[in-house]
N, C-alpha and C positions, 0 to 999 in steps of 0.2 A: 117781445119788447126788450128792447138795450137798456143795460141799469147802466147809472152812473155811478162808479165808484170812484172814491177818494182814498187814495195810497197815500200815507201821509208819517211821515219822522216829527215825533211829538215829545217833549218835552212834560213833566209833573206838572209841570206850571201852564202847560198849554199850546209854547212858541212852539213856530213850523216854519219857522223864516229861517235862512242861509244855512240849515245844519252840513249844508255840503263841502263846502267851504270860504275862505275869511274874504272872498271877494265875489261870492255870490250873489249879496243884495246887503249893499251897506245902508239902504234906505232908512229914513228916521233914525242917522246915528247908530245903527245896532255894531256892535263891538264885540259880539260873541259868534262869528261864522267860522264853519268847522267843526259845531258841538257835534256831531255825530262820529268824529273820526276815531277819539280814545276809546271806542265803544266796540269798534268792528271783532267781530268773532264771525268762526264759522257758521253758527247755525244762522245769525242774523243773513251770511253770505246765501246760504243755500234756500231761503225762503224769498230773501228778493230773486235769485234766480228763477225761483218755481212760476214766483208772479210775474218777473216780468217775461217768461216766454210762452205766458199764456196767451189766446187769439187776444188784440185789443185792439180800440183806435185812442188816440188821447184828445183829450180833451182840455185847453191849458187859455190860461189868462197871457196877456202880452206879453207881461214882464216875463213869467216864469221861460213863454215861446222866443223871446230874445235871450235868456242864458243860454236854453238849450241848442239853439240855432247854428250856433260856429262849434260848441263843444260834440253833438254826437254825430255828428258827418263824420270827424275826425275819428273819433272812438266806436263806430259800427261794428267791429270785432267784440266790443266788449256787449250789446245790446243789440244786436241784427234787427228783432221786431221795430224797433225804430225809425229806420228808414223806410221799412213800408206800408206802416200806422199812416192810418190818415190821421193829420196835426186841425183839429178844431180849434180855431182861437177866438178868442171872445176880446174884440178888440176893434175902437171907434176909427181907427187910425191908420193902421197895418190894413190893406187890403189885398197883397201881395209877396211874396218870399218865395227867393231861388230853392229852400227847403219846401224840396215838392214828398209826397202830396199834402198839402192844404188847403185848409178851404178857413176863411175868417168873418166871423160870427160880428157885423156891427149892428147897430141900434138895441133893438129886445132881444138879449141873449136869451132871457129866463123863457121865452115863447122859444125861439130857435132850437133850446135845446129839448123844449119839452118834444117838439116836431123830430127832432134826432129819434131819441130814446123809441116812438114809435116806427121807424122806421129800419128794415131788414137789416143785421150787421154787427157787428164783434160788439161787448160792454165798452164805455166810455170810460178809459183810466183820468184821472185826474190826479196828477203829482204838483206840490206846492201850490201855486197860484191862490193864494191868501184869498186876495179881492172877490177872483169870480166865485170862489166856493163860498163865500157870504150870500153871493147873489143865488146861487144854487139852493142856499137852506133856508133862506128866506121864502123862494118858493118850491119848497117842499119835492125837491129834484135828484137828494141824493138819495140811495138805495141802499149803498152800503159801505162803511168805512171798515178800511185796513189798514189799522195802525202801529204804528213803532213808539211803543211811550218809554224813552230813554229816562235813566233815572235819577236828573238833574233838574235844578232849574235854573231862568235866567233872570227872571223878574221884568223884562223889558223885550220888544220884539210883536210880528204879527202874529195874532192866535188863530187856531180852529176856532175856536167857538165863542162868539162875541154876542151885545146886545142883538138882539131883533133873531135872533136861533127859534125855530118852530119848535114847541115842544113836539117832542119823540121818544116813544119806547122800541128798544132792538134788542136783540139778542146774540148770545156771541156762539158763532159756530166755527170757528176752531181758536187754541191757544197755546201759547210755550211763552216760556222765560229763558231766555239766554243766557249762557256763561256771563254774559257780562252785566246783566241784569235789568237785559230790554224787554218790557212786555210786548208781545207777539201778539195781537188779538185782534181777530177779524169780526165785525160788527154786523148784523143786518137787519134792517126796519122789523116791527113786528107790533106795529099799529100804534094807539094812541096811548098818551102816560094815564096808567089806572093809579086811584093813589084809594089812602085807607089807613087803617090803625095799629101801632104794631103795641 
């Protein structure tokens, strides 16, 4: 079975919206794109390397499938797996892009994807895309988060984790902290929240 993971640059506070940069996604005002950039170090450099030239296909909401669309054609040198990822998009609208291969996910994502996951084929990377990863954790689709929790906050912006989140207990199987002082920590399910006395 194909997990769904969520690769995600996170903020203290939670935002995961335009850490890339200041014209990423100005949506709802946000005025803080680029927080990831005073943060780069080598070790954060050589762990996204690890993951992203691991087998994947990805898995991406519109918006996030319209940044990427004109930017990593151009920059395939820097990200190869890229261009031969199949591009999932989860999207009522986009039914077609010269960014081949794709394939776009309209009506019931959350059934769409669960039919994915059972079906022969690399883990399902999920970068940004705010929206559908709600829709993912609302039905209980993600497997496991790797996350970058940078050591700022913004106070404003879209979060990982909002009203209607399924409770979940996981566990972290690997982590580092960065020279610059990113938490490094990959997450994965590990059943239902037990709770109790301390």
């Amino acid at each position: 079975m194909r997990k769904v993971i969520a690769l995600e640059f996170i903020t203290l506070d939670g935002v995961i919206q335009a850490g890339g940069g200041p014209e990423e996604d100005t949506s709802g005002g946000f005025a803080y794109g680029g927080w990831q950039a005073p943060y780069s170090d080598d070790v954060i450099g050589t762990v996204m390397n690890r993951q992203m030239n691991m087998p994947f296909d990805l898995l991406l909401g519109r918006k996030t499938f319209e940044i990427w669309a004109p930017y990593w054609p151009q920059h395939a040198d820097r990200w190869p797996g890229v261009m031969k990822a199949t591009k999932y998009v989860a999207s009522n609208t986009m039914t077609s892009h010269e960014w081949q291969p794709s394939v776009f996910l309209g009506g019931d994502v959350a059934e769409k994807v669960s039919q994915l996951k059972q079906q022969p084929g690399p883990d399902l990377n999920v970068y940004g895309s705010a929206n559908l990863l709600q829709t993912l954790m609302k039905h209980d689709l993600v497997d496991e988060f790797w996350l970058k929790i940078y050591p700022l906050t913004l106070g404003s912006g879209k979060r990982l984790f909002v009203d209607g989140t399924i409770p979940a207990a996981f566990k972290v199987t690997e982590s580092q902290v960065s020279p610059s002082g990113i938490i490094i920590v990959n997450y994965e399910r590990a059943g239902a929240v037990n709770s109790g006395s301390v």
